[in-house]
C-alpha positions as MATLAB code, in Angstrom:
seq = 'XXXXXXXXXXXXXXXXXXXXXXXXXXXXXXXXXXXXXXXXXXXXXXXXXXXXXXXXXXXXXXXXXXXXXXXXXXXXXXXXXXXXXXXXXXXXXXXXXXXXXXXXXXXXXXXXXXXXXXXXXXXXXXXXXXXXXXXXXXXXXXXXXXXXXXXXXXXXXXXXXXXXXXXXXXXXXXXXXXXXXXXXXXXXXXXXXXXXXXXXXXXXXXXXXXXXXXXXXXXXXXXXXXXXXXXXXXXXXXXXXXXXXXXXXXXXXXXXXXXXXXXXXXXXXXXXXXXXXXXXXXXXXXXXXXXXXXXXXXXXXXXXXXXXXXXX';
ca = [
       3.330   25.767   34.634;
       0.472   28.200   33.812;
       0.759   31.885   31.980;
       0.002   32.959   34.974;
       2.738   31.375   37.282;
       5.332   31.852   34.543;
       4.839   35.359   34.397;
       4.494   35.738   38.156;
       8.203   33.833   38.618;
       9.523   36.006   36.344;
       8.328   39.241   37.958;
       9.234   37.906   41.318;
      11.950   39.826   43.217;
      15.244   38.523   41.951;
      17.626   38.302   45.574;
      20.245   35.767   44.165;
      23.540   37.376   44.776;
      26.444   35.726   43.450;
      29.866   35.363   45.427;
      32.665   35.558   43.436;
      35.093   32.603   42.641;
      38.465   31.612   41.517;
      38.082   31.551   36.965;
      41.139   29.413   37.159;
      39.702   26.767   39.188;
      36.247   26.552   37.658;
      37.833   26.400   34.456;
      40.021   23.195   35.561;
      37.016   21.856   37.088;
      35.298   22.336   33.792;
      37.985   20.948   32.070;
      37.730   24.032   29.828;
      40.309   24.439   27.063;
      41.302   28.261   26.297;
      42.016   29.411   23.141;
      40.856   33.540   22.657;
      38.030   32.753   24.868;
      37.332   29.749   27.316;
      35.775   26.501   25.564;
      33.683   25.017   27.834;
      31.872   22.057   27.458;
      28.089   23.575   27.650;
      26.615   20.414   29.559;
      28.929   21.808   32.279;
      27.439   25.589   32.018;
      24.817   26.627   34.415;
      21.886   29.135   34.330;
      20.401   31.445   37.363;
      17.231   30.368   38.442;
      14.858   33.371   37.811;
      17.373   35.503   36.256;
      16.555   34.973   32.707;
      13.524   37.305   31.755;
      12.064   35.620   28.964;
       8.448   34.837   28.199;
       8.459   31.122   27.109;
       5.724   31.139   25.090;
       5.662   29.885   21.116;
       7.080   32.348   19.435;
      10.354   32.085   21.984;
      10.475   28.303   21.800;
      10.332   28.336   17.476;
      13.402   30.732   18.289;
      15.315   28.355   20.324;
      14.192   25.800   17.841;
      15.658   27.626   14.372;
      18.972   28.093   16.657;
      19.421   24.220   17.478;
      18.963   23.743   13.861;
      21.350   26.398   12.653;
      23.808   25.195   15.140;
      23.423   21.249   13.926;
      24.575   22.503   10.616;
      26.778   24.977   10.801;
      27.966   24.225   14.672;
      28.149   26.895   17.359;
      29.567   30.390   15.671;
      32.300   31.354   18.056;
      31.960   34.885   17.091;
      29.000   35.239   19.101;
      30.265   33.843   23.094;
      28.187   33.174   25.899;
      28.929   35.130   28.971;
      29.706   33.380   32.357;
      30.126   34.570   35.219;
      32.114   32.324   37.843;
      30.975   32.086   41.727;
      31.123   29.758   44.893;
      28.514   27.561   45.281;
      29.004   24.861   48.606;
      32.859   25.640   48.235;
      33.046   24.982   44.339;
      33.359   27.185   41.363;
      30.667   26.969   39.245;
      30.428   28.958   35.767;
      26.620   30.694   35.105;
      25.606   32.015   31.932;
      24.257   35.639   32.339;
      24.327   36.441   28.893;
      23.012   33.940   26.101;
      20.581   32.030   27.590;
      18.628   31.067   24.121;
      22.117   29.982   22.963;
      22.972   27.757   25.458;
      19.149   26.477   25.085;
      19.690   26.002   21.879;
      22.859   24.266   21.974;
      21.532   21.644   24.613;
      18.419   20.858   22.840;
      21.168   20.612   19.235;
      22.650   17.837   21.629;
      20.093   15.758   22.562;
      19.720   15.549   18.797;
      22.613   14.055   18.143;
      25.103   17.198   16.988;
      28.110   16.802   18.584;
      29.477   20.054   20.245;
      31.805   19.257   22.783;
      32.427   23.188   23.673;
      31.262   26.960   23.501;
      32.995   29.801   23.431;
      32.618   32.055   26.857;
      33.754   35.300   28.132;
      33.869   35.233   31.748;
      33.314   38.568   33.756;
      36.308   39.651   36.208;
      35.923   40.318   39.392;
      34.504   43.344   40.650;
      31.392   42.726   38.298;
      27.796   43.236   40.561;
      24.615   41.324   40.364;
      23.359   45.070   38.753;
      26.353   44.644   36.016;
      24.750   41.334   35.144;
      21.047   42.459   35.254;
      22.278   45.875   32.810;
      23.434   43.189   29.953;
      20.443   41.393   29.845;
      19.706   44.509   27.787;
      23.120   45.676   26.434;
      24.639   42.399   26.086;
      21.891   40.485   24.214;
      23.686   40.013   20.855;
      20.860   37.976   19.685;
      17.008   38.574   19.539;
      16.062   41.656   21.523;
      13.887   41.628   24.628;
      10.618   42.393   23.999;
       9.581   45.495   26.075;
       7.678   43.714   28.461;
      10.996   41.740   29.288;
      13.002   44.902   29.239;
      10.397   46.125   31.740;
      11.151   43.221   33.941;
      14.155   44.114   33.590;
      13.604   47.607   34.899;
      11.643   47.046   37.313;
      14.731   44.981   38.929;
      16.857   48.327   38.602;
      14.594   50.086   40.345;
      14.239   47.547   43.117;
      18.395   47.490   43.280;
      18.158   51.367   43.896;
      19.047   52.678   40.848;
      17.248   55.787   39.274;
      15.085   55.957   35.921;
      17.948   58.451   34.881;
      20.680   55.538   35.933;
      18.712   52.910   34.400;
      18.612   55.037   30.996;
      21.998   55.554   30.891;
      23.048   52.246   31.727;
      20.568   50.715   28.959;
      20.425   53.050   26.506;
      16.479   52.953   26.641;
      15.378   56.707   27.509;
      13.696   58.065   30.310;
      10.214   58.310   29.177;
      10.633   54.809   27.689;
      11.907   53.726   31.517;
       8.720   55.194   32.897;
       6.557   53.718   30.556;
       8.051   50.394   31.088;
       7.633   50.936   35.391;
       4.198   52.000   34.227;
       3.280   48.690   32.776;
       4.795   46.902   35.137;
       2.418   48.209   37.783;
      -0.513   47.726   35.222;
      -3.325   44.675   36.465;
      -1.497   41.083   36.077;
      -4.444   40.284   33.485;
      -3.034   43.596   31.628;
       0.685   42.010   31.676;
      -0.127   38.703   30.435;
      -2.029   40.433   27.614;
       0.727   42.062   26.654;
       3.305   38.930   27.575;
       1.229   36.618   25.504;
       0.644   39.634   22.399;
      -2.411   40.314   22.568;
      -2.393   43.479   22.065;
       1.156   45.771   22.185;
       2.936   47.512   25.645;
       2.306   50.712   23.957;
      -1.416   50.049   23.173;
      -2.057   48.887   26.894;
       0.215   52.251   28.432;
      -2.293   54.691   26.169;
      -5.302   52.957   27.808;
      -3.753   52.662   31.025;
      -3.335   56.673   30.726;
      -6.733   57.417   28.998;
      -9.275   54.891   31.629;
      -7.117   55.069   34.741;
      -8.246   52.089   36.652;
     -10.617   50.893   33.875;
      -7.941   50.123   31.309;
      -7.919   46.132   31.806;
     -11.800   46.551   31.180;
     -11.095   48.319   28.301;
      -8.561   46.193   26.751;
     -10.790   43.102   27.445;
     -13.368   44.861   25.310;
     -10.439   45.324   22.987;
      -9.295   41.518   22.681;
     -12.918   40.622   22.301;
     -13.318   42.767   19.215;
     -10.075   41.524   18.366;
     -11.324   38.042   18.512;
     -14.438   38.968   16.748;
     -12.333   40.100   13.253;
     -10.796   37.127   13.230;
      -7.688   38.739   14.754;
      -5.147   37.661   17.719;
      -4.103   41.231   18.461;
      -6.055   43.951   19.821;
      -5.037   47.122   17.252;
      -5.913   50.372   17.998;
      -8.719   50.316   16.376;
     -10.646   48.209   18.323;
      -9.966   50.357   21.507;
     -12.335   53.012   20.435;
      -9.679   55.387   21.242;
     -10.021   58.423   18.629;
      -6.611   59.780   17.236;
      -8.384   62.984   17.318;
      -9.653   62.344   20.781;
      -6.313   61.922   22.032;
      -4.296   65.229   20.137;
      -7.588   67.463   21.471;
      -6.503   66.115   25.434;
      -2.897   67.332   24.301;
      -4.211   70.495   22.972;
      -7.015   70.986   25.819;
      -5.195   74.586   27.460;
      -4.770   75.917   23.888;
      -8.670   75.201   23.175;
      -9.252   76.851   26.642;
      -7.499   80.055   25.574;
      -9.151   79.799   21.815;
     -12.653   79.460   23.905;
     -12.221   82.148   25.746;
     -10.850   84.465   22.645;
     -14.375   83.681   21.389;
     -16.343   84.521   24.290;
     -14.809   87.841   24.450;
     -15.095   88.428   20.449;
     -17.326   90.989   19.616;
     -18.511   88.599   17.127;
     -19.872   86.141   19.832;
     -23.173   87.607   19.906;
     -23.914   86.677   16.192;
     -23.439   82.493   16.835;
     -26.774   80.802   17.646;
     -28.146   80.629   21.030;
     -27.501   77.196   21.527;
     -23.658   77.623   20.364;
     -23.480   80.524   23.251;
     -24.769   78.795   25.729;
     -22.883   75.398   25.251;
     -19.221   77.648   25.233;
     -20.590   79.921   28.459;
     -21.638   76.854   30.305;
     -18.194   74.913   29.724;
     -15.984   77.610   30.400;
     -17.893   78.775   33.368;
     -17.403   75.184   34.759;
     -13.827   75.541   33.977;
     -13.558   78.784   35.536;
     -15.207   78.385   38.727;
     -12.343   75.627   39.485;
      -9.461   77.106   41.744;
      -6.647   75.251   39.620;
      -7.929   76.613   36.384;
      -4.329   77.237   34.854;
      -3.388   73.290   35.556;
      -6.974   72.421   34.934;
      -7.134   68.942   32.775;
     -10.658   69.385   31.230;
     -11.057   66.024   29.834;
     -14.748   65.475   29.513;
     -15.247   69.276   28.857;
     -13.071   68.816   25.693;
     -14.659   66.173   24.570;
     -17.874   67.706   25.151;
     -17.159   70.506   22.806;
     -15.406   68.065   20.497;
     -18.594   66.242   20.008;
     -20.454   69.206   19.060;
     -18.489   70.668   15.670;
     -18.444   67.271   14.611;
];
C-alpha cells in the first residue's frame, strides 16, 4: 500500500459501530483467566479495521520493534493493560482492542519470535460505552507514545463528523480549542500538504502558518520549502526555508496599531519636515486604506509589507 492510500484509509470516514456483547461469554470463549484484570490470550484479541489512526511509516514500525524486544525480555508489563471492548459479531462475542494497538503489535510480532506469552492483561469497557467513548481514548487513553498531531487531527476530524463541537472535543481531549481548529485546519489542507506532514517533512505547525499566510498557495509554498530542505542536505522543511520573516509575521499581527501610528504621523505637525518621497509613500498607503468601506476591519497585508520594506 502506497503513502498515499495509507493515509487516505486512515482519513476515510470511520462508520463501524459496535453492538454490544455479553463480557462473560467472550471471556469463556477466549478462555480468558481473570485475575485483577482479564488475561487473554492476545492471538485471540482483535483490532477495528480503520480505527487505529496511526501513520505506519519507519519511525512507527522501529517503535513496535523496541516494544517486541522489551517484551521478549522482560515479558508483557501488566501495569500497562490493553483495552477491549466486547461486541457481537455473526452471533459471537468477540473482544477488540481500542486502546493499545502498538502493544498488541508488539506482542504478536514478540511471538512469532519465539517469546512465549500466553496472555495480556485487558480492561474491558462496560456497557453503555459509545463508538465516540472509544474514538476520545485514542487520545486520553494512549498510555504509551503520543499521537502525533496529525493523528490527533484524524482523530478530530472523526469528532466532528460524530457531531460533537470543537468546545466538546476540547474538553473531552484535553487539547484546547485553538489547537482543535488548527488540527480541522490541517485536515482540510491539500492531501500532498498532509502526507508532508504524515511522512515529516516539515511540522503541522509549519504547514498551518503557510496555510494561513498563502491561502491556496501554501502546498506550492511548502514544495519550495522541502526542495530547499532537500538542497541543505536536510529531510525537514524548517522555517527557515519558507521565506517566512518572523518580523513579517508580528507586523501582520500588529497591522491596525501601524495604521493608527501612520496616521498619528500624517497628522503631526512634524510631517512636513520628512522627505518628499517618505510623504508621498505614507499618503498614498493610507489613502488606499482609507478609501476602503471596512477600514476599521481592514487586513492591509501587502500595504504593511509595503511600508515594512521601506525602513528596512
Amino acid at each position: 500500500m502506497t503513502t498515499t492510500q495509507e493515509l487516505a484509509a486512515l482519513e476515510a470516514d470511520f462508520n463501524t459501530v459496535l453492538v454490544p456483547g455479553s463480557i462473560k461469554a467472550a471471556m469463556k470463549q477466549a478462555e480468558a483467566g481473570s485475575r485483577d484484570l482479564w488475561q487473554i490470550d492476545p492471538r485471540k484479541l482483535k483490532t477495528i479495521d480503520g480505527f487505529n489512526p496511526r501513520v505506519h511509516n519507519a519511525e512507527y514500525e522501529a517503535h513496535i520493534r523496541d516494544i517486541a524486544d522489551s517484551i521478549k525480555q522482560d515479558g508483557f508489563l501488566q501495569s500497562y493493560p490493553l483495552g477491549g471492548y466486547v461486541a457481537m459479531v455473526d452471533g459471537e462475542p468477540i473482544v477488540y482492542i481500542y486502546s493499545g494497538h502498538t502493544r498488541l503489535a508488539a506482542t504478536l510480532l514478540a511471538i512469532s519470535e519465539g517469546a512465549e506469552i500466553v496472555r495480556v492483561p485487558v480492561v474491558v469497557s462496560q456497557s453503555g460505552v459509545s463508538m465516540e467513548d472509544l474514538t476520545v481514548e485514542l487520545i486520553r487513553g494512549n498510555a504509551g507514545r503520543s499521537l502525533s498531531f496529525y493523528e490527533s487531527a484524524i482523530v478530530c476530524k472523526r469528532l466532528i463528523r460524530y457531531g460533537l463541537t470543537e468546545e466538546e472535543i476540547s474538553a473531552r481531549t484535553g487539547i484546547t480549542v485553538p489547537l482543535v481548529r488548527n488540527r480541522l485546519t490541517l485536515m482540510a489542507a491539500p492531501l500532498k500538504l498532509r502526507e508532508m506532514v504524515a511522512n515529516d517533512q516539515m511540522s503541522a505547525t509549519l504547514a498551518i502558518e503557510l496555510i494561513n499566510t498563502h491561502g491556496e498557495k501554501a502546498l506550492d509554498k511548502a514544495e519550495e520549502a522541502i526542495a530547499r530542505a532537500q538542497g541543505d542536505g536536510k529531510a525537514k522543511a524548517r522555517k527557515a526555508h519558507t521565506g517566512i520573516s518572523p518580523r513579517v509575521k508580528f507586523v501582520k499581527k500588529r497591522a491596525a496599531n501601524l495604521y493608527e501610528a501612520a496616521s498619528k504621523v500624517r497628522s503631526d505637525p512634524g510631517f512636513t519636515n520628512l522627505s518628499g518621497e517618505v510623504q508621498e509613500l505614507l499618503l498614498g498607503l493610507l489613502s488606499e486604506i482609507d478609501e476602503r468601506e471596512d477600514t476599521p476591519a481592514i487586513d492591509p497585508r501587502q500595504v504593511i509589507m509595503d511600508l515594512e520594506s521601506t525602513v528596512q
